[in-house]
C-alpha positions, -999 to 999 in steps of 0.1 A, spaced: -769 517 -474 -792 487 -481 -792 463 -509 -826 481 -521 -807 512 -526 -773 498 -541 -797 481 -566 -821 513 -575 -789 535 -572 -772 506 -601 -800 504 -621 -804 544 -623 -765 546 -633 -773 518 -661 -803 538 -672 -779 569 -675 -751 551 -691 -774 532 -715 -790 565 -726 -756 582 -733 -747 553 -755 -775 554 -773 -774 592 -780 -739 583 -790 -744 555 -815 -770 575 -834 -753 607 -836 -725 583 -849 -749 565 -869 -760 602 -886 -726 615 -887 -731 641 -860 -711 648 -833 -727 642 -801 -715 669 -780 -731 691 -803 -767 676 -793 -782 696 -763 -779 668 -733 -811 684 -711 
């Protein structure tokens, strides 16, 4: 594998990972519990 695709394959994990969190802090944030929000 190439250094193109380590980085796109990186950056789409960090996308991923950064989303989660996000969904996380705000169901946190509203007192919800995140594995009750529909992932899809």
């Amino acid at each position: 594998m190439n250094f193109v695709n380590c980085l796109l394959d990186a950056v789409q994990t960090l996308d991923e990972e950064i989303t989660d969190a996000i969904k996380n802090q705000a169901c946190l944030m509203a007192g919800i519990n995140p594995e009750e929000i529909d992932s899809d």
